[in-house]
N, C-alpha and C positions, 0 to 999 in steps of 0.2 A: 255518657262518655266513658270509655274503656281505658283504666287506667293503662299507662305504655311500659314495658317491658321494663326500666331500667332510664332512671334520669342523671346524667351525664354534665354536672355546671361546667362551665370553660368559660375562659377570661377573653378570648376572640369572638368575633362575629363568624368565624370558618372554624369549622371541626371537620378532623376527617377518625373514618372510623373506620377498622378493620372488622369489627365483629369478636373483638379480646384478640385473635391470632390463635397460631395453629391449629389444629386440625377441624377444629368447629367456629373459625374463622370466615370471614367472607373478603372478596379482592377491596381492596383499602378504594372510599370515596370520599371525598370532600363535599362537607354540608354547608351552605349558604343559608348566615342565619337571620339575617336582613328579611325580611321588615321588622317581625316580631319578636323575634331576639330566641325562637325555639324552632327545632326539625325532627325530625322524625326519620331514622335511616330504613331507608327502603328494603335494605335485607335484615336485618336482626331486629327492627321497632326500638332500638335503642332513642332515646330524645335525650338530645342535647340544648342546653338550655346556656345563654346568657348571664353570668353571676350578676352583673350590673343592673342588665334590665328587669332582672328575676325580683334583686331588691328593690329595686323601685316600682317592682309592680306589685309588691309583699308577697314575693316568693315564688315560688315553681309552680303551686299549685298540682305536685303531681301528688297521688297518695303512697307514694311509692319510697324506696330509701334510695339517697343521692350522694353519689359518689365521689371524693375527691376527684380534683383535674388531676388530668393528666401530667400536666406540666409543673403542677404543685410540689413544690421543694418536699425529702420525706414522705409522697404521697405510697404508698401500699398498693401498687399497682404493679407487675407485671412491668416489664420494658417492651417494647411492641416488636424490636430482631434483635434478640440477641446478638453480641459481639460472635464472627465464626472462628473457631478456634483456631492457634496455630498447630505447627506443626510440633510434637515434644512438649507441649502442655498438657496438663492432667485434665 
């Protein structure tokens, strides 16, 4: 088994993924992560994993380093569009 690019925990059963955004981005898809609570996105191999079912199955099981969510309060992540500037702001 080959470890996956990058393990991605989320608190939903749906992830959607851009691929991080700009220029080495990919067009944003939504992952379905029903039955087993992990996916794999078809352009980057990014996997997205289940926190819930991940602990109750003891863990990811990826050998890989795993990312805050997204949507995690404080998380260290990038915003996925930036706000577009007005007009007269710096």
């Amino acid at each position: 088994m080959v470890a996956p690019f990058e393990v991605i925990e989320v608190d939903e059963m749906i992830a959607a993924c851009n691929g991080g955004g700009g220029p080495l981005g990919h067009p944003r898809v939504y992952l379905n992560l029903a039955p087993t609570g992990r996916h794999e996105c078809p352009y980057c191999s990014r996997q997205y994993v289940n926190r819930a079912l991940a602990q109750a199955n003891g863990g990811t099981g990826a050998r890989d380093v795993v990312l805050p969510a997204a949507n995690q309060p404080g998380a260290d992540r990038p915003s996925e569009s930036p706000a577009p500037r007005q007009p007269g702001e710096p």
